[in-house]
N, C-alpha and C positions, 0 to 999 in steps of 0.2 A: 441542557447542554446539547452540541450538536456531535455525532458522531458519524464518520467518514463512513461508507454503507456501501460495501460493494453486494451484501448479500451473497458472500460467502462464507465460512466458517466462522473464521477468527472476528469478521466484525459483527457478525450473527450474534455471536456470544456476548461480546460488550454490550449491542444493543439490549438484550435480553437481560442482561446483568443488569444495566442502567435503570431500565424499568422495574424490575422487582424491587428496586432500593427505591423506588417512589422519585427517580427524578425523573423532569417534566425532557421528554427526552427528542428530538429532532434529527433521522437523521439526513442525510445529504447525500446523493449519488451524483457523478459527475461525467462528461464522457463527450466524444466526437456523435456528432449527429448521425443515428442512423444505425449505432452501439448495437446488437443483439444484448449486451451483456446490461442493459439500461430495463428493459423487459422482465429481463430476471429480476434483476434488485426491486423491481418496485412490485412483484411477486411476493419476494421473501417480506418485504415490509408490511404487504397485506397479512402475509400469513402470521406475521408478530404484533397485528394490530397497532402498528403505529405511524405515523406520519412520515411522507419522505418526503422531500423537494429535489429535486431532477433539474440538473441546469447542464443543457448540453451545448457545445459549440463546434466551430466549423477549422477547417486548416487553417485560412488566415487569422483566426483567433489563437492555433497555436504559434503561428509564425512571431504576433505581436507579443506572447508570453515569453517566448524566451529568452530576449534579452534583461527583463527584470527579473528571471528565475536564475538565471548566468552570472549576472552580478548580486544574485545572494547565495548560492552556492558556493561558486568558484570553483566550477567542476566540469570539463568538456567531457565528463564520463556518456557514453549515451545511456546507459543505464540508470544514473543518478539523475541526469535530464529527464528521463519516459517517467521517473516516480514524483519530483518532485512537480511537475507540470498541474497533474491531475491534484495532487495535495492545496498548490498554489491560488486552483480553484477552487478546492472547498472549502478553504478557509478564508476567500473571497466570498461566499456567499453565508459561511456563516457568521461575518460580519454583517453583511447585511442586513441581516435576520435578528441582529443583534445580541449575540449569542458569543461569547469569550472564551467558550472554555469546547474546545474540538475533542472530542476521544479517537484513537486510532488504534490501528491493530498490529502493528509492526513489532517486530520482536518473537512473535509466534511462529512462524516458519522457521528461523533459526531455533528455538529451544524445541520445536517439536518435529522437526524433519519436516518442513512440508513443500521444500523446492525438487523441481524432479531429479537436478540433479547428486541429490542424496542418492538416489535408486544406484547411479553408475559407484559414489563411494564405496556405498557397503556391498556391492559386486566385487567391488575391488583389493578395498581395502577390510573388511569386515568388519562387525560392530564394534571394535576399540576405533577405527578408523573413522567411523560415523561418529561415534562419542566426540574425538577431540575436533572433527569438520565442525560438530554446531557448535560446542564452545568455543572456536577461533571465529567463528561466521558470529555467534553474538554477542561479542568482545567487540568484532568490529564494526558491528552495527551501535553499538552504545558510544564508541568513539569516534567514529563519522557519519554515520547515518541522523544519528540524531542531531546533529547539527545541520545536518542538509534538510531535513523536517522541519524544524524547530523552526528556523530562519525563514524558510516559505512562512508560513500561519504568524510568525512576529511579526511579517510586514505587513499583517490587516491586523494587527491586535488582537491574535489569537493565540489561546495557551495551548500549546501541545501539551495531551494529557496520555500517554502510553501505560494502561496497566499493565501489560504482559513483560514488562520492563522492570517493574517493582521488585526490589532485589527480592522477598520473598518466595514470589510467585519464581523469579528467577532460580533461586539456587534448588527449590524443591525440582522444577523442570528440566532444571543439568541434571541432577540427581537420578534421574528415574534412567532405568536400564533402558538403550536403543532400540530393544525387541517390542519396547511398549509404542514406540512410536512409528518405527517401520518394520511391517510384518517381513517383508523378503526385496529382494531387488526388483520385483514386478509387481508392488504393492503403489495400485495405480492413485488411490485417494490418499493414501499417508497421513500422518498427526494422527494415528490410533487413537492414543490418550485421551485427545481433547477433543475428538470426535464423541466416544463414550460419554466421558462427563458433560458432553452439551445434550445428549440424547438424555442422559440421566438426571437433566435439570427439565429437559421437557423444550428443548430448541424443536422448532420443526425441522420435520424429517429433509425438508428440499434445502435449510440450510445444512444440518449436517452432513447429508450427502454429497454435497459439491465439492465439485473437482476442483482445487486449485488451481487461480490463473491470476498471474503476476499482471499488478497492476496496471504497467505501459500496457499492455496487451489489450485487458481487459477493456479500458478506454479508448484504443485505439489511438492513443496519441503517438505509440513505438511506429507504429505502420503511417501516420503523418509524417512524424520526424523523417522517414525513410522514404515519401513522397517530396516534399521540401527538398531535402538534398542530393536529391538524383539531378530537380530540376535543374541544381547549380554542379551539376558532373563532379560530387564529392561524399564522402562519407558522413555519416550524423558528427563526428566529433570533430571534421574539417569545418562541417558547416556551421555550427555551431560557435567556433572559434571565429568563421569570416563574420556571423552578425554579432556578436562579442565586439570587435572590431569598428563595427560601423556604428554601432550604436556609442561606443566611447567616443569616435572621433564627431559625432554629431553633438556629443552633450558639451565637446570640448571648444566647438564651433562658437556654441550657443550662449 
């Protein structure tokens, strides 16, 4: 099976899990040409001894994704746009590959704190207030997220497979006190827990040290989208809405 590989924590660990259970494992890194973050992943992949494929592309290659990522989403969020872009494409190429079954890591940042801005909640609101931030962040990722995932990887014939979603894994992870996940409001790497347990399964140390970086970013496709719509003197979710637009009135042409 192929799994999505940024070569950071959460998908370190799938990878690393997937191999021990003896499946024959692929994973995929995706990214705008020229990516520093493309370097790393095929780093961590060496260091896990397994196979990646690297498929980078250019701004007009995101300019032409977004009209078929817009009409399976149905979402001018620019945020749901920068995640499901890069998703879009690896589960294009793990069709290619021949390969049906994708794993991904989504889900883990919500059950374990690991977006920054937890840091500013539990400043604010203290650990009851981080507690119910993740469980309303991965309630809402199970009922919109996953559908904006899911929908990308259907449209090449791929199964989105999310372990860190499994109610199991789920409800033990709400479960565990906030102090395990985030040490203080200046706790720069955050997801303590599962940092731990991937060192204590024997992850290398340069995956579980890395810093969390949200996927638009890490690809570089947030900082495209944001190139793109300067050119047309609008914002990601205007511009996104005008080629939304053009591409219905072309197909309506046709």
């Amino acid at each position: 099976m192929a799994v999505a590989f940024s070569g950071g924590l959460d998908s370190g660990v799938l990878a690393f899990l997937a191999e021990k259970c003896c499946v024959e494992t692929q994973l995929i890194t995706v990214g705008l040409e020229n990516t520093p973050e493309i370097a790393y992943a095929e780093n961590a992949a060496h260091a896990l001894n397994l196979p990646i494929c690297v498929a980078t592309y250019s701004i007009s290659d995101v300019e032409e994704t977004i009209p078929q990522v817009l009409r399976l989403i149905k979402d001018y969020n620019p945020v749901n746009v920068g995640i499901a872009i890069p998703l879009f494409w690896t589960a294009h190429v793990a069709a290619k590959k021949r390969l049906s079954v994708l794993l991904a890591g989504q889900g883990a940042d919500e059950l374990f704190g690991g977006y920054h801005r937890y840091l500013g909640i539990l400043a604010e609101k203290g650990r009851e207030g981080l507690r119910k931030a993740l469980f309303l962040d991965f309630v809402t990722y199970c009922d919109s997220g996953f559908q904006r995932d899911s929908s990308v990887c259907a449209f090449h014939n791929v199964k989105l497979r999310l372990p860190y979603t499994d109610l199991q894994v789920a409800n033990f992870a709400l479960s565990l006190p906030a102090s395990l996940k985030i040490a203080s409001p200046t706790d720069r790497l955050r997801k303590k827990v599962l940092r731990k347990a991937a060192d204590n399964m024997g992850v290398p140390s340069l995956i579980v040290n890395r810093a969390k970086k949200a996927v638009q970013y890490a690809t570089g496709v947030d900082k495209a989208l944001h190139k793109l719509a300067k050119r047309e003197n609008l914002n990601i979710s205007d511009y996104c809405k005008k080629l939304s637009t053009q591409h219905s009135q072309n197909v309506t042409s046709k």
